[in-house]
N, C-alpha and C positions, 0 to 999 in steps of 0.2 A: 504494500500500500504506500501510493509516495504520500510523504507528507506536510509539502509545500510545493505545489507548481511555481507559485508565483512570493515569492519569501521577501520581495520588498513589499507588495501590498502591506496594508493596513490589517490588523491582525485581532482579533477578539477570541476570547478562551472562554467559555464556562464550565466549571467543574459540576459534576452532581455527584451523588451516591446510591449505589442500589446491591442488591445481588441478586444472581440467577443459579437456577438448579438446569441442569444437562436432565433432559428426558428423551423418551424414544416413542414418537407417532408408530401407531401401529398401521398397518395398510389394513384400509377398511377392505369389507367384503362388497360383492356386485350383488346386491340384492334388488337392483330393480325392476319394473313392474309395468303391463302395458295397463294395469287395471291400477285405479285411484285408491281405492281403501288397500289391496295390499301393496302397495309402493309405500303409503303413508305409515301402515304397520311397522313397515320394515325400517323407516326414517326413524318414526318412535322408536323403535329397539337399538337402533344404531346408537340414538343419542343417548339413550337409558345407557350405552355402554358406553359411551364417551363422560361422562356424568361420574363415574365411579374412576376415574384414574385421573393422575395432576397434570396440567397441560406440560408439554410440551414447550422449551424456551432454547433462545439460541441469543449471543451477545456476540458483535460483528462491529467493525468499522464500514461507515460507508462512505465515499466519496463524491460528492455533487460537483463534479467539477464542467468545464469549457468554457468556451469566449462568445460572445454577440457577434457574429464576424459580416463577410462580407461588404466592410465599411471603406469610406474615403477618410483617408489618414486626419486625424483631428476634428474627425464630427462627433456630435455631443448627443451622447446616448443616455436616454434614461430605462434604467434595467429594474424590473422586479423578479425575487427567488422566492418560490416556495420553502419554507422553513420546517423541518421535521418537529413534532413538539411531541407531549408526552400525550398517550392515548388509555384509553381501557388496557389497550393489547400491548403497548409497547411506553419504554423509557429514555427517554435521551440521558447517558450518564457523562458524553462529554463533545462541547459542538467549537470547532474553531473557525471563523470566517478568513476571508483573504479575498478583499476586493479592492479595486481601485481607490484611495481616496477616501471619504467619510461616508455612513453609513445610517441608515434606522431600522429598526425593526417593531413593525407594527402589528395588530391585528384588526382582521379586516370585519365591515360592521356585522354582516350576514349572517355569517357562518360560524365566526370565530380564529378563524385561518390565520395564523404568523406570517407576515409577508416581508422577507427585505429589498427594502429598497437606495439604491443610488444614481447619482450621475458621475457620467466620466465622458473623456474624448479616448476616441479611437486611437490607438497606441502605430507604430509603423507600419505592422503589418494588416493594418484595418482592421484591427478587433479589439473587444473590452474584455479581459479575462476576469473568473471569477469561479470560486471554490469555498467549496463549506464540507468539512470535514466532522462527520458524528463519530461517536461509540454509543450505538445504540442495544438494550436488551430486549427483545421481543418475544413476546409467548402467544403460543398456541390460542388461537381464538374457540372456546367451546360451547356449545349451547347452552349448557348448563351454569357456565358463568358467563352469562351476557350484562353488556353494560344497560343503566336503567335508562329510558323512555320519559323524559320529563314531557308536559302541553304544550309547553314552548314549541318544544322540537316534534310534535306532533301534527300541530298546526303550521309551523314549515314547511317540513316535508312532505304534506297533502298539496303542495299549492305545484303551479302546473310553471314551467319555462318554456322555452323559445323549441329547444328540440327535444322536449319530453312532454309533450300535451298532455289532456287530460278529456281534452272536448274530440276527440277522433273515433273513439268506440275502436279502438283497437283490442280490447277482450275480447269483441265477439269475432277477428278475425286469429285470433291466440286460442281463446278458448275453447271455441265452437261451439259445442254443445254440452261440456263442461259446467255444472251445476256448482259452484263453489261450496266449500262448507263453511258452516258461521263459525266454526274455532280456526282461529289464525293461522295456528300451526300448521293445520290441515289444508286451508285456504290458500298458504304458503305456499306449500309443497307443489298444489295441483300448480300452480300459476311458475314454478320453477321447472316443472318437468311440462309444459304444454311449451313456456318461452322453450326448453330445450329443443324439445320435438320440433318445434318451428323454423328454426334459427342453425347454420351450419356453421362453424369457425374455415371462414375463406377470408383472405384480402389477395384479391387480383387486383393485377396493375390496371391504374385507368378507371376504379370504382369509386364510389361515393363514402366507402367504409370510414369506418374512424371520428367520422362526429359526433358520436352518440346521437343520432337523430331516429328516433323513434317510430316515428313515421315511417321512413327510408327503410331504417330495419324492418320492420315488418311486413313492409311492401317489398324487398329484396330475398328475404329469408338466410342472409347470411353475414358476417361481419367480422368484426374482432372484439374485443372484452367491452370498450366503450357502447358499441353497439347490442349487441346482448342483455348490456344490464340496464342500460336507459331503456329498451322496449320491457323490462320486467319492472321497471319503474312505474313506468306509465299506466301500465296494467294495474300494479299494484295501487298506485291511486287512484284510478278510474275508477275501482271496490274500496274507495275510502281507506286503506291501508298506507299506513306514511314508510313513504321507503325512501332510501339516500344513497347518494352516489361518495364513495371512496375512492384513492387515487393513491397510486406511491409507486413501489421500484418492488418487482423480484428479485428471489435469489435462488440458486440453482439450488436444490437439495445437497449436491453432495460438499461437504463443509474443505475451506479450504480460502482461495482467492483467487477473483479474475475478476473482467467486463460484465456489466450491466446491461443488455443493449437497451432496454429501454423501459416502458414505463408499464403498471398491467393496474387494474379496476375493478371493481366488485362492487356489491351492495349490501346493503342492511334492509331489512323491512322490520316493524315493530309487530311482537306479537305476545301477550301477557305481561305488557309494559317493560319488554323489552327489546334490545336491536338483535335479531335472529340475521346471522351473516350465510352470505349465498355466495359463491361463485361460479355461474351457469357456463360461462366460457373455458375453463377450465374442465369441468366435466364434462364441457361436449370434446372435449380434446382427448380425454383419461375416461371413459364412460366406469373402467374400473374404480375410479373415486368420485362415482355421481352422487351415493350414499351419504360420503363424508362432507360434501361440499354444501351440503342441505343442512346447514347450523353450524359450521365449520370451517377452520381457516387455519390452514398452516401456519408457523412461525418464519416460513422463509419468506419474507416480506417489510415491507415499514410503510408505514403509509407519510406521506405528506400535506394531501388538503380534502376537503370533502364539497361538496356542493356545486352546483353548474351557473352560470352567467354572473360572474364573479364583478362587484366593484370592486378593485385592490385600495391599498392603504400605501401611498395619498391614491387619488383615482385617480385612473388613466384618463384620456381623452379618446380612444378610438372606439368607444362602447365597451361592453359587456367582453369579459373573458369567456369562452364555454368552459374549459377546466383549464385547473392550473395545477400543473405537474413538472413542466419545462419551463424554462425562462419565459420572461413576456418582456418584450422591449421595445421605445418608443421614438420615435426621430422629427422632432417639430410637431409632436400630437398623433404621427401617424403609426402604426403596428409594422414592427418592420422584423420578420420570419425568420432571417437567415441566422443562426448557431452553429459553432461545434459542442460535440457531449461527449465527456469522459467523463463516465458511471465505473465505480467500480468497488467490490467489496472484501474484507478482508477476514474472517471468523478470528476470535478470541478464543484460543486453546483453555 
């Protein structure tokens, strides 16, 4: 793990304190089901077993590193980064920044979200570099210990964005003829395994994928993690169920160090006043861990922000963010695309 690309920057340290215990994920079984009540059986027993053993934690360095590049040498960029902060499932025990110049770190009104923000001019090579260095502990997300469900965040989460509607009746094109049940649990499940049955893990060159656009997804039936869980979002709120979009970085199972390549997504839906985790896109990839991903969530992950049409902290000018997981950066008010990304992670033996 390097651990200073850029060692003149401006440099902030915070220390924290925690401990983790080393556990072993067991590989769930393939118990699913063309029929609703027993798929749902077998969910319930899954998590009845998930319920009885301690999650699962793994403690890792990660690196947020690259530059805003493709710039003309001394043009003044204003950059915001997504900040890892402490969650239900994980802990930041040590974050160092290194960016250009002088810095803030805020949170943003909506959501909650840590956002830093600076400005700088474009360095010779036409880029503004910029790195944030954690030692994060993250644990096993289980159903059995889910984070609580406050109004606030109920009332949130039901309300509808730009590309996750709520006025489209995309149930009746998900669910079909799918009678939901009044226990959430159950309700969950069916609307996890219909999105599944729906929806293929493709990104072909030249396709619409990757916006989370809900609509699109479901009118396409294929996508990547974005699109998957914003169509089981929409769903989920359409049935009055508050469900949320998450955001951050994988990590490969096997422990050790390399590359990140990029960013992966999931969601929450609330059910018994609390956040039940799903991730559909991964089980349509693994169907072997379709079981496990129905109130479950590895520890090889971190998240970073949650929530879609983001105003950042100060706000931007070129509208509404859709997620924010990568850099966002601006040139005289306008949204300007182009980065390098060096992700990359280290385990702590």
């Amino acid at each position: 793990m390097k651990q200073a690309l850029y060692p003149a920057l401006t440099c902030l340290t915070i220390a924290l304190t925690a401990c983790s215990t080393e556990q072993t994920k067991p590989t769930p079984e393939d118990t699913s089901s063309a029929e609703n009540e027993s798929t749902t059986l077998a969910s319930e027993e899954s998590n009845t077993e998930e319920s009885t053993r301690a999650a699962a934690t793994r403690e890792f360095r990660f690196l947020y590193a690259g530059a805003i590049s493709e710039l003309p040498p001394g043009t003044e960029v204003s950059v915001w980064l997504p900040i890892a902060t402490d969650t239900h499932d994980q802990q930041i025990l040590d974050r160092e920044v290194n960016v250009p110049g002088e810095f803030t770190i805020n949170q943003e009104e909506k959501f909650g979200n840590t956002i830093l923000y600076f400005i700088a001019e474009a360095n010779k090579q036409g880029e503004v570099p910029f790195e944030v260095i954690y030692q994060i502990s993250r644990k096993e997300a289980l159903a059995a210990n889910g984070e609580t469900a406050s109004a606030e965040q109920n009332a949130l989460f039901t309300q509808p964005t730009s590309f996750v509607p709520t006025d489209q009746n995309l149930s009746a094109d998900v669910l079909g003829e799918i009678s939901l049940a009044e226990q959430r649990m159950t309700a969950g499940r069916q609307i996890y395994d219909a999105v599944n049955n729906h929806m293929k893990y493709d990104k072909p060159a030249g396709q619409d994928w990757g916006r989370g656009d809900s609509v699109w997804a479901c009118g396409n039936g294929f996508g990547n993690c974005t699109d998957f869980h914003s169509l089981f979002i929409s769903v989920c709120r359409e049935q009055h169920i508050p469900a949320r979009f998450e955001i951050g970085f994988p990590l490969p199972t096997k422990r050790g160090q390399g590359a990140v390549g990029g960013y992966h997504c999931w969601a929450k839906f609330v059910a018994d006043d609390q956040w039940v985790p799903v991730d559909i896109s991964e089980a349509d990839k693994d169907p072997d861990m379709n079981e496990y991903y129905y109130g479950n969530l590895t520890e090889n992950r971190v998240t970073f922000t949650i929530g879609r049409e983001l105003d950042l902290t100060p706000t931007q000018q070129a509208g509404p963010v859709n997620f924010l997981v990568y850099p966002y950066a601006e040139i005289d008010g306008k949204a300007h695309a182009s980065f390098r990304k060096s992700f990359e992670y280290e385990d702590i033996q």
